[in-house]
Backbone as a chain_set.jsonl record, in Angstrom:
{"seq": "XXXXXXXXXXXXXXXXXXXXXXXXXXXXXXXXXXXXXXXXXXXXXXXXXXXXXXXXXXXXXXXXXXXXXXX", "coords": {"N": [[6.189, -6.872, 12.212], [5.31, -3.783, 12.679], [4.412, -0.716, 10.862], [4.498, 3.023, 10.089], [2.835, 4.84, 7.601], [2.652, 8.132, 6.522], [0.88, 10.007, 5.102], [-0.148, 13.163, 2.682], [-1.847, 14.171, 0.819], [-4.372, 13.157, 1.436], [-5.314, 10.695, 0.385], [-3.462, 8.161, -1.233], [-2.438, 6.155, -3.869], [-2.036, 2.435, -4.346], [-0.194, 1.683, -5.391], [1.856, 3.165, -5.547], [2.501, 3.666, -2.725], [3.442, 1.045, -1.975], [6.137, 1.459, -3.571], [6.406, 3.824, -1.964], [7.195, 2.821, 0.244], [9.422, 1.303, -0.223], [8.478, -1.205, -1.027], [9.103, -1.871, -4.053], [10.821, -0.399, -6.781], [9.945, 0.668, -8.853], [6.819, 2.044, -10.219], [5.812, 0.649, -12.5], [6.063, -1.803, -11.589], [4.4, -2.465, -9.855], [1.661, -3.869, -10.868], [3.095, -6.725, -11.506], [4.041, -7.107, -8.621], [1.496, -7.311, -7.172], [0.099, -9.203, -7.885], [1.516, -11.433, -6.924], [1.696, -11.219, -4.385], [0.742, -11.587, -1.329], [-1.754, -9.318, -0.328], [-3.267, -6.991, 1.269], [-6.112, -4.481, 2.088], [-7.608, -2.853, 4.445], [-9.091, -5.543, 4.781], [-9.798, -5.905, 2.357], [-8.946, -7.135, -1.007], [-6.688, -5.431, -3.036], [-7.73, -3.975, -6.189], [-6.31, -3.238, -8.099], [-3.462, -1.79, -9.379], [-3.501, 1.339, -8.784], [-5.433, 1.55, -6.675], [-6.929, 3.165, -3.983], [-5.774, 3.963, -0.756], [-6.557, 5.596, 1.383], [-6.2, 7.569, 4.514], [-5.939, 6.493, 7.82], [-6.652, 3.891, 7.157], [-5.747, 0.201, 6.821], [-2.687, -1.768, 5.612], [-2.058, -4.686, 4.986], [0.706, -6.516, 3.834], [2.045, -9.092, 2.73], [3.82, -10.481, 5.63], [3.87, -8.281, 6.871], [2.463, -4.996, 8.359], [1.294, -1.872, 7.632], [0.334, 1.257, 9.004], [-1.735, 3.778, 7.72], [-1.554, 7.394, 7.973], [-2.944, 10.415, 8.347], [-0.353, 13.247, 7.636]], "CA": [[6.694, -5.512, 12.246], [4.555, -2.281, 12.468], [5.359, 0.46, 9.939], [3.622, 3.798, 9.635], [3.093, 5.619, 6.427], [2.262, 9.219, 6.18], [0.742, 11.004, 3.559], [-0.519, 14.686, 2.512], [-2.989, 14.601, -0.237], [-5.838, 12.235, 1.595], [-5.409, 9.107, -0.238], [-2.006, 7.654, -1.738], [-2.833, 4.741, -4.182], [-1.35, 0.816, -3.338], [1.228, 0.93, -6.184], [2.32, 4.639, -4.597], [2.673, 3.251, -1.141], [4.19, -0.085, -2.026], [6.963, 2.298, -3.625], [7.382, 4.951, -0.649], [8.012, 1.824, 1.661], [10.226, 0.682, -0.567], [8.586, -2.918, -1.725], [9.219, -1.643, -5.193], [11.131, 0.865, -7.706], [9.64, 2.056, -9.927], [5.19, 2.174, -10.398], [5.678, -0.336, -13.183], [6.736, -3.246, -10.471], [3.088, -2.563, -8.986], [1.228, -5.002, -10.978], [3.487, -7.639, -10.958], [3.965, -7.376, -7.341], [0.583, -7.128, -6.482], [-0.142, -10.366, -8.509], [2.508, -12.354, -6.507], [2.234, -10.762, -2.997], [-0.505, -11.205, -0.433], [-2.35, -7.74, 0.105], [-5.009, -6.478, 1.434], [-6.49, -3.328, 2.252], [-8.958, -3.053, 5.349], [-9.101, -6.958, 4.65], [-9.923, -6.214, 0.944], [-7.577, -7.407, -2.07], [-6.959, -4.479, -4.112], [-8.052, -5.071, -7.681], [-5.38, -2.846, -9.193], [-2.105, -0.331, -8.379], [-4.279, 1.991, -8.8], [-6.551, 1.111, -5.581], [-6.713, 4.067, -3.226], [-5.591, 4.312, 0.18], [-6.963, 6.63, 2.927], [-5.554, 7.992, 5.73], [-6.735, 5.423, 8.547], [-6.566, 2.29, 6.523], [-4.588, -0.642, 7.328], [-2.505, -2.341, 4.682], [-1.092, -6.039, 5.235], [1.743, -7.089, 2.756], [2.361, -10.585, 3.497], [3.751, -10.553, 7.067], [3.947, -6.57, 7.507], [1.264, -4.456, 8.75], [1.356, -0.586, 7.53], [-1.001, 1.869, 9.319], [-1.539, 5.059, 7.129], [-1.618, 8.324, 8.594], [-2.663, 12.289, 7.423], [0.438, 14.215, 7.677]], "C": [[5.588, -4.566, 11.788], [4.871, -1.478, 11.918], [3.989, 1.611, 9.873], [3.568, 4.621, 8.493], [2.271, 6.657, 6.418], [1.728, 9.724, 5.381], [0.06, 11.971, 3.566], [-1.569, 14.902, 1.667], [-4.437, 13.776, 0.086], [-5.8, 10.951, 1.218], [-3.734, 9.042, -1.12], [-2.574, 5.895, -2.729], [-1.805, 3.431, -3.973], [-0.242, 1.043, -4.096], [2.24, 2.35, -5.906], [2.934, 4.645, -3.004], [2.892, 1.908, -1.114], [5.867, 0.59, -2.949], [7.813, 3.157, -2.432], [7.823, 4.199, 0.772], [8.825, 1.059, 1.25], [10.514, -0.884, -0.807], [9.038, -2.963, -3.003], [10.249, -0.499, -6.031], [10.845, 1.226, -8.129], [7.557, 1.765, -9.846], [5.049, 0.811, -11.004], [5.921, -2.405, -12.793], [5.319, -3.811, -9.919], [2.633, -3.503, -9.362], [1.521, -5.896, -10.454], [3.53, -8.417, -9.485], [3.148, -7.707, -6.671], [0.011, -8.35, -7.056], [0.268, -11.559, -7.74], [3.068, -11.842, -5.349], [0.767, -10.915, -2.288], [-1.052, -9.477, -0.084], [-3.089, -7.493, 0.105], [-5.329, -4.858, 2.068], [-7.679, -3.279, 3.257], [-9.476, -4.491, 5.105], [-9.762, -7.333, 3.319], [-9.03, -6.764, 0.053], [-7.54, -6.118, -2.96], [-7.407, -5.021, -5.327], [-6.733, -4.438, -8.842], [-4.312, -1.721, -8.27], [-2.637, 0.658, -8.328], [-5.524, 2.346, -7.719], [-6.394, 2.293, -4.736], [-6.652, 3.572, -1.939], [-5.813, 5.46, 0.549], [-6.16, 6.395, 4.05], [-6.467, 6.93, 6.952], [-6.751, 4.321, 8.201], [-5.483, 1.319, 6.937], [-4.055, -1.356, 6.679], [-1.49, -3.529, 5.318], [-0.317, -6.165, 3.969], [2.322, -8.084, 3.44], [2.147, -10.705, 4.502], [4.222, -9.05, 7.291], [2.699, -6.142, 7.276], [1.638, -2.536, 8.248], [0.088, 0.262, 8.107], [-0.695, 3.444, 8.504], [-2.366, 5.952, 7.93], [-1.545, 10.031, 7.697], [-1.688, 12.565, 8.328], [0.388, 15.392, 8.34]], "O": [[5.068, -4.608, 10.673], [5.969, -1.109, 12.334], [2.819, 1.281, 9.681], [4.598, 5.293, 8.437], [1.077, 6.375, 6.313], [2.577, 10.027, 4.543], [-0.653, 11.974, 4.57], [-2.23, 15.927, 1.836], [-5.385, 13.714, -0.697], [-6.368, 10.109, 1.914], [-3.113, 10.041, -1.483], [-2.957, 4.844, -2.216], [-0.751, 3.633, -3.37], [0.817, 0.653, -3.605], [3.438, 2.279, -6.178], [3.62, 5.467, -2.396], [2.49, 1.406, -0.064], [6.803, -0.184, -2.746], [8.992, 3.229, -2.086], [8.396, 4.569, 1.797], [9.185, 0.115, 1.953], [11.529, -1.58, -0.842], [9.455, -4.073, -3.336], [10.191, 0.55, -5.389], [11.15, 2.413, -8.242], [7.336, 0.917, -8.982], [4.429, -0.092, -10.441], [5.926, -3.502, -13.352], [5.032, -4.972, -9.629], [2.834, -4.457, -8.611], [1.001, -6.325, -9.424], [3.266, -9.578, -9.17], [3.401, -8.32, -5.634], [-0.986, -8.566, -6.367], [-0.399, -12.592, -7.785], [4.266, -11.829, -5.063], [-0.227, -10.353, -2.75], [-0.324, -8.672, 0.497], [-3.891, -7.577, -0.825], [-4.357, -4.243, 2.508], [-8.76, -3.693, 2.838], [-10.686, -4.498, 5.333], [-10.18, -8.451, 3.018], [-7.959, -6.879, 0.648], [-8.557, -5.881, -3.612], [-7.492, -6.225, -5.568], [-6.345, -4.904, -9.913], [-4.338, -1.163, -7.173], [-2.074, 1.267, -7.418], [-6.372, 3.219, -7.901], [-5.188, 2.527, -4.804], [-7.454, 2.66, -1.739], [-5.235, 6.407, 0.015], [-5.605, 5.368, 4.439], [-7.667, 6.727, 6.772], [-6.897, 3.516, 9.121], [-4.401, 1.719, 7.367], [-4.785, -2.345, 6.74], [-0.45, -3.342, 5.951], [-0.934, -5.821, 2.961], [2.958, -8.011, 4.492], [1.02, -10.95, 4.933], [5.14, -8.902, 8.098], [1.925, -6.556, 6.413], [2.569, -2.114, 8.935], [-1.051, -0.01, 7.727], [0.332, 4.105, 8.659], [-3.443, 5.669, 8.455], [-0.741, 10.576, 6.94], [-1.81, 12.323, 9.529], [1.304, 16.206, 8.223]]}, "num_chains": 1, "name": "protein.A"}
């Protein structure tokens, strides 16, 4: 499944956009999640929730694909 995620300010960080797609509730989930979830970023691993996303980037979570997009 293909999902696109939007955003307005240029960059959205991983534990911000594992939230607004609704892998998570609250920020504080980010770690954990990101500890005990495949993810990559342009075929990087993030190193933290904190990792930035750009507009154009392509984020895998497990078996989903997100393409982020400027707004």
């Amino acid at each position: 499944m293909n999902n696109i995620v939007f955003i307005n300010n240029g960059f959205i960080t991983i534990g911000q956009l594992l939230k607004k797609v609704g892998l998570i509730d609250t920020g504080g989930q980010a770690k954990y999640y990101l500890e005990n979830n495949k993810i990559k970023i342009n075929d990087k691993t993030p190193i933290g929730r904190n990792t930035k996303v750009f507009a154009g980037d392509v984020v895998w979570v497990n078996n989903l694909i997100y393409y982020v997009k400027e707004e």
